[in-house]
Each structure stands twice: as structure tokens, then as C-alpha cells.
C-alpha positions as CSV (number, residue, x, y, z in Angstrom):
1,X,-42.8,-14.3,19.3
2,X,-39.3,-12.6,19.7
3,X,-39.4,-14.1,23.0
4,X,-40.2,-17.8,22.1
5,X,-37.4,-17.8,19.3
6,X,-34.7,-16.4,22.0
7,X,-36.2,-19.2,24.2
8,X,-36.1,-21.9,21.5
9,X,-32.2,-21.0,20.5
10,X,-31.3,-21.1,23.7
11,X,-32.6,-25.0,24.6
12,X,-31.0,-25.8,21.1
13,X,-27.9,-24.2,22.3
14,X,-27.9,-26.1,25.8
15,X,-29.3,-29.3,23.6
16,X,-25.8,-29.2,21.6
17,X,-23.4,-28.5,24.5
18,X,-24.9,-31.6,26.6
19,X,-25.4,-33.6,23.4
20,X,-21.3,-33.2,22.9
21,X,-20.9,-33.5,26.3
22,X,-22.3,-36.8,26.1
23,X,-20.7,-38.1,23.6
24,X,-17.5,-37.4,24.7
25,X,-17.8,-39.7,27.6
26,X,-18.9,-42.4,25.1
27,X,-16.7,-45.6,24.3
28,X,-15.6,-45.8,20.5
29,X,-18.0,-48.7,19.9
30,X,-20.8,-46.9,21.8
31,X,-20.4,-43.6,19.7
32,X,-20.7,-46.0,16.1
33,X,-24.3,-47.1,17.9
34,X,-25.5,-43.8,18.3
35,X,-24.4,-41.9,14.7
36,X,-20.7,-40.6,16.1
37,X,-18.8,-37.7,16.0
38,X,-19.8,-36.7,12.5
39,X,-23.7,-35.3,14.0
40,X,-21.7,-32.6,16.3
41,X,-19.7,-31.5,13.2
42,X,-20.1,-27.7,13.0
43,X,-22.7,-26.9,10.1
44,X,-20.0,-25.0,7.3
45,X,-18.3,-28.5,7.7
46,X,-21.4,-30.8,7.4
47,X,-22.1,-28.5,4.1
48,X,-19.3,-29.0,2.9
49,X,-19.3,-33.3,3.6
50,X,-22.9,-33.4,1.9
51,X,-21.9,-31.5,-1.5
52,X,-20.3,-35.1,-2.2
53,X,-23.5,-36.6,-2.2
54,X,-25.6,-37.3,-4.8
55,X,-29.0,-34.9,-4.6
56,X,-31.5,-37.8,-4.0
57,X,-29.3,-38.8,-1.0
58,X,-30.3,-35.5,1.0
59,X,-34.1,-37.2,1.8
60,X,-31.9,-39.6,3.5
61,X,-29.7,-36.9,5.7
62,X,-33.2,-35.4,7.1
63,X,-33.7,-38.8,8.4
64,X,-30.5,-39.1,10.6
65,X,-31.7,-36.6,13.1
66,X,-33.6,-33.3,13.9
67,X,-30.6,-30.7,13.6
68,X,-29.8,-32.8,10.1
69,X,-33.3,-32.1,8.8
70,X,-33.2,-28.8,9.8
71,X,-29.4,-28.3,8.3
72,X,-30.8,-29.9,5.1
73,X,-33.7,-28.3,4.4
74,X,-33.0,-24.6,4.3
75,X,-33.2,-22.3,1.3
76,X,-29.4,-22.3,0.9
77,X,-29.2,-26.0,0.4
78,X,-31.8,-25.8,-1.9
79,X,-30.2,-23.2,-4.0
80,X,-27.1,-25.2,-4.1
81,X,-29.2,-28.2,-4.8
82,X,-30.6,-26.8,-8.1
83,X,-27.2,-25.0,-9.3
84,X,-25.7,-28.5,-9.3
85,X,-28.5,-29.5,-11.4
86,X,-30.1,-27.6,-13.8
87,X,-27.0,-25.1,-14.6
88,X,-25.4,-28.6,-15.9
89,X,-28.2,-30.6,-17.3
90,X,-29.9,-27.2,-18.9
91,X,-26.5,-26.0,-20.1
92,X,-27.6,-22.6,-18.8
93,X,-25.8,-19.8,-16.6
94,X,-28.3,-18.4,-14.3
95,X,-31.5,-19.9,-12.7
96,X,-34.8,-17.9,-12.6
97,X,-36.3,-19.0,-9.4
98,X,-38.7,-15.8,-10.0
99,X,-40.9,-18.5,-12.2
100,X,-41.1,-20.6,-9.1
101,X,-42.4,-18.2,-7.1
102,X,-38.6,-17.3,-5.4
103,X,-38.4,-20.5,-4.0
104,X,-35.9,-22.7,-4.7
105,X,-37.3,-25.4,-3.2
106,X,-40.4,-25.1,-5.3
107,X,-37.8,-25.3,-8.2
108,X,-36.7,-28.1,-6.8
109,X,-39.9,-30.2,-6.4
110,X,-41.5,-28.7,-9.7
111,X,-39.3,-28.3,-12.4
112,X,-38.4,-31.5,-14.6
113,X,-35.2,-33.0,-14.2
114,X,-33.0,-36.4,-14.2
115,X,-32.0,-38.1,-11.5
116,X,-28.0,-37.7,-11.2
117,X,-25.6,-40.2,-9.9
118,X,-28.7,-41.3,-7.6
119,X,-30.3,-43.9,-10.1
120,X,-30.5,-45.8,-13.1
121,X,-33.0,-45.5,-15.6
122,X,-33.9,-48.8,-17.6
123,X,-35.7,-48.7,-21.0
124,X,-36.5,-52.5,-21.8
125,X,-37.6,-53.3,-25.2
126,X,-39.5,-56.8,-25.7
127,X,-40.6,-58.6,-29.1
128,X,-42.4,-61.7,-29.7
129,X,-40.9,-63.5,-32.8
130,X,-43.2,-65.9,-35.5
131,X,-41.1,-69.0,-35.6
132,X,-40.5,-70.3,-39.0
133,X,-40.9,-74.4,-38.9
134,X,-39.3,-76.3,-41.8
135,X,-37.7,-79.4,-41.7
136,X,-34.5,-78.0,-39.7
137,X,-36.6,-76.3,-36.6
138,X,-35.6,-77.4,-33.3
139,X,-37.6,-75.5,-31.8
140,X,-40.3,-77.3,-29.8
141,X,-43.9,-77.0,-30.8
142,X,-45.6,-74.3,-28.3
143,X,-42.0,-72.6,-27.7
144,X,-42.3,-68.6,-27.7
145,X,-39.4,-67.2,-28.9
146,X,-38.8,-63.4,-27.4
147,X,-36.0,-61.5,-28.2
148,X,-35.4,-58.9,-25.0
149,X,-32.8,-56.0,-24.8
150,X,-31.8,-53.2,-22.3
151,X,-30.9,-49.5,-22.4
152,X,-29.4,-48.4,-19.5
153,X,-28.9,-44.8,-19.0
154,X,-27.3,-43.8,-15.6
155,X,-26.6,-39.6,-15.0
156,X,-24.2,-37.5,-13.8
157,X,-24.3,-34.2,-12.4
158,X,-21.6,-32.8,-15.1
159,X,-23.9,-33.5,-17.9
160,X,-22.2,-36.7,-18.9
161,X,-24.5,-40.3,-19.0
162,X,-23.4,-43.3,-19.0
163,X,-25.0,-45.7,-21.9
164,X,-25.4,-49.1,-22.6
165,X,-27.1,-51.7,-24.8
166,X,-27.4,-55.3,-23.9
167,X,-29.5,-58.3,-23.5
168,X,-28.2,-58.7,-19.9
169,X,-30.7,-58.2,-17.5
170,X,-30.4,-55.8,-14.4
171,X,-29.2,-57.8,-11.7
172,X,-26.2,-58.3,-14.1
173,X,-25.6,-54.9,-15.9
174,X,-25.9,-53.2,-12.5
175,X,-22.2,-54.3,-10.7
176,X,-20.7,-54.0,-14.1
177,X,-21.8,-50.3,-14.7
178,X,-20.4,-49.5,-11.4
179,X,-17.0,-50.7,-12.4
180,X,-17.0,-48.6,-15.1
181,X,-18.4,-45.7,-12.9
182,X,-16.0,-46.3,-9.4
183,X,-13.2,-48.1,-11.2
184,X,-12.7,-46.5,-14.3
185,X,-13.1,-50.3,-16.1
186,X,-14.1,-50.5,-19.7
187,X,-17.0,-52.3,-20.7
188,X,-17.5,-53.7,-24.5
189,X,-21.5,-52.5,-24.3
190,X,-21.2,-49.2,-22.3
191,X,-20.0,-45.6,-24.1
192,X,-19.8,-42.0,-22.3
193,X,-22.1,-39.7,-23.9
194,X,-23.9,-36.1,-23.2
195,X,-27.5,-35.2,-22.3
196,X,-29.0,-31.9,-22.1
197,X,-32.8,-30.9,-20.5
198,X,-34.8,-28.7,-22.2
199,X,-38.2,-28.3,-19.8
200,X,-39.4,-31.5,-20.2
201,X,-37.5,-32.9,-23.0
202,X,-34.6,-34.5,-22.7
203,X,-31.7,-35.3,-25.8
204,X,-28.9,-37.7,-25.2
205,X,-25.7,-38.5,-27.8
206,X,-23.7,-41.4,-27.3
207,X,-20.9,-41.9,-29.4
208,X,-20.4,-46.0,-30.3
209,X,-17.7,-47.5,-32.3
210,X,-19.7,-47.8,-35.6
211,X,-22.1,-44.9,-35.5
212,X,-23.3,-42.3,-33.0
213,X,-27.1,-42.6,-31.6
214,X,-29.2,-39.5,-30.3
215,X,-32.1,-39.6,-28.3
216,X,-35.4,-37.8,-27.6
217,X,-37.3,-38.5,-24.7
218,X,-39.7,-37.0,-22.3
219,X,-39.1,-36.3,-18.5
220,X,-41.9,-37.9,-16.8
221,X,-43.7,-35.7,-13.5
222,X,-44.5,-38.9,-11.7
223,X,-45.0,-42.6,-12.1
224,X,-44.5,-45.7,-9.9
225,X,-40.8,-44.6,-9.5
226,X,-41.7,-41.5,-8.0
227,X,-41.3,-37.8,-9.3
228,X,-38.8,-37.7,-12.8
229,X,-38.1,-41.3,-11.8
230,X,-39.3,-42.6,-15.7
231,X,-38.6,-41.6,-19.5
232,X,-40.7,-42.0,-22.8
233,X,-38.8,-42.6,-25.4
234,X,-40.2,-40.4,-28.3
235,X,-37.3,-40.9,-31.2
236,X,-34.1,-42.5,-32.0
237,X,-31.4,-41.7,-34.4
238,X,-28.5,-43.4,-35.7
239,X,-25.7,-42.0,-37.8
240,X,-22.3,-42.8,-38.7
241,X,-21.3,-39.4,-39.2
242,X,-22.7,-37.9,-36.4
243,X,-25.3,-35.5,-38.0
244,X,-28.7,-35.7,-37.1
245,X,-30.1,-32.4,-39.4
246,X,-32.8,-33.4,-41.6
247,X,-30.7,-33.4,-45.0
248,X,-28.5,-35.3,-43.5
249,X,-27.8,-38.2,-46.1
250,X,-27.1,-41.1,-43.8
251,X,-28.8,-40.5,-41.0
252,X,-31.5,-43.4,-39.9
């Protein structure tokens, strides 16, 4: 076995140094078509390019090429990985991968979480109004009147979450909340607020101009989104003074 690994380093090691050797023969435009200078980067440096990117966006690096799947899927970036996440969103100081059998990458896969700066999350809320006919009703006979509104809620890996409620649909919302995420823009229907992950339950407070909203929802395992990729909203609260304790005298 000794003898394979020494084997298998070695025709790595050879595969790197004709790899750059390669490349450097390359024409500019030639090195863009086959992925560039960037995939000879030495590994401390690649590390330290990735811990820009979102977490989601490190199933996408294994995909570039062999030594990238390899560089990305090691215990050490998985322990990174999950400090970045859970020490913010569980507002904790220490991780016990010991539940998780030592694995970090178990921790990883298994324990709930929210997808941070790699998604937005869309609650949609839908009601079917009775229209009321009287001798001023436009409304055609037949018509449906619907009344639709969105809550967005998109994550970031300091514990912030960006909130909004409006009746514009996605296709819409989505360029605005990246204004207000890239290019520091306000928007009239989108407020900072905190979340915090507790197992499977998640709590988020948004501060708005009139009163301040709190919500209790429930990290889904899996659903047609893929693994923590949906929310059930459980409860909503709404108070102008900010407090949500049960004698409190105004909240709603």
C-alpha cells in the first residue's frame, strides 16, 4: 500500500509539473479556454481565494477539475466550512463534531442549517377574496380577485438576513435585493434584521419603521429545493416595542 501511495504522489507530482509546463506555452486566449493560471495556484493560496465564496458554491469548485475536488473536499475545508456556519447562525463558540461521529463533513451534510449568501428563500402567501357586488362593482361577473404577497428572506454568513415584504413577484424583487446587497442601495420594502438556529428551529427579528416582526420557523431536511433548501413558517409576531414575552401588552 506504502508503495502504491509513493507511486500515486509521484505521477501527481510529474502530472503538475507538465500540467504548468503546458500552460505556460499557452497563448492568453488559449489559457481562458482551458481554466488559466488560477488551477496551478499553490493550494494555501486557492484556500485562501475560496474562503470568499459562499459555502453552496464549493459543489461547484469540485467540478472544475480533479486536484479542485480533491483540494475541496478534505476534512480541513470542512471544518472551516461549518465554523463559518454554525458558530454564526448558532451563536455558539465551539462546535461538537463528537455528535457527528468526528466528522465534520457528516456535520456538514446532517445538521440543520440556512443557506448563506448562496440563496433566497421565498415564503408566498396567497388569498382568494369574496367580492362584494352592489350597484358600484366593476368587477366583472366570474372575476377571482386574489390578493398575493412575498417574504423574501436572503442569509448571510454573519448572522444578519436580509427581509422583505412585497407584492412583487421574484423576477422583480430578485435584481433589487442585490442592489441592496452589492450596492449598498436602500430599498422602501427591505430592512436588515438577525436570525439565530437553534437545531431545527430557526427565529428571525427584523426591525421595520412602525413595529418590529419576529419569526419562528422550522429548518426543513429536504424538499424539492434540496437539503435545508425550504422553511415552515410556524408563528409570527408583531410589536411596536420590540418585546415579544408573553405579558407583553402590545404585542400581536
Amino acid at each position: 500500500d506504502d508503495e502504491e501511495d509513493e507511486s500515486d504522489s509521484d505521477e501527481k507530482t510529474s502530472y503538475a509539473r507538465q500540467s504548468s509546463a503546458a500552460t505556460d506555452d499557452l497563448t492568453y486566449d488559449e489559457l481562458l479556454q482551458v481554466g488559466g493560471q488560477i488551477l496551478m495556484l499553490h493550494d494555501e493560496i486557492l484556500h485562501q481565494v475560496f474562503a470568499w465564496l459562499p459555502v453552496d458554491a464549493y459543489a461547484t469548485l469540485a467540478m472544475v477539475s480533479p486536484h479542485w475536488k480533491h483540494l475541496s473536499r478534505t476534512e480541513a475545508v470542512y471544518k472551516r466550512l461549518c465554523e463559518r456556519l454554525y458558530l454564526n447562525q448558532s451563536k455558539r463558540r465551539q462546535l461538537h463534531v463528537s455528535r457527528f461521529g468526528g466528522s465534520y463533513r457528516t456535520m456538514l451534510e446532517e445538521r440543520p442549517r440556512v443557506r448563506a449568501a448562496g440563496g433566497c428563500y421565498i415564503l408566498k402567501y396567497a388569498q382568494l377574496k369574496q367580492i362584494q357586488r352592489d350597484m358600484w362593482t366593476e368587477v366583472p361577473v366570474g372575476a377571482i380577485l386574489e390578493s398575493i404577497y412575498y417574504r423574501y428572506l436572503y442569509f448571510q454568513e454573519d448572522g444578519r438576513v436580509l427581509y422583505a415584504l412585497t407584492s412583487s413577484p421574484p423576477h422583480l424583487m430578485f435584481p433589487r435585493l442585490l442592489k441592496v446587497c452589492l450596492k449598498k442601495h436602500d430599498d422602501a420594502a427591505a430592512v436588515w434584521g438577525t436570525f439565530q438556529v437553534q437545531k431545527n428551529e430557526l427565529i428571525i427579528t427584523a426591525r421595520q419603521p412602525w413595529h418590529t416582526i419576529k419569526f419562528e420557523l422550522t429548518i426543513e431536511t429536504s424538499s424539492i429545493h434540496g437539503r435545508f433548501g425550504a422553511l415552515t413558517l410556524n408563528r409570527h409576531f408583531s410589536s411596536p416595542s420590540a418585546s415579544f414575552e408573553d405579558w407583553s401588552h402590545d404585542r400581536v
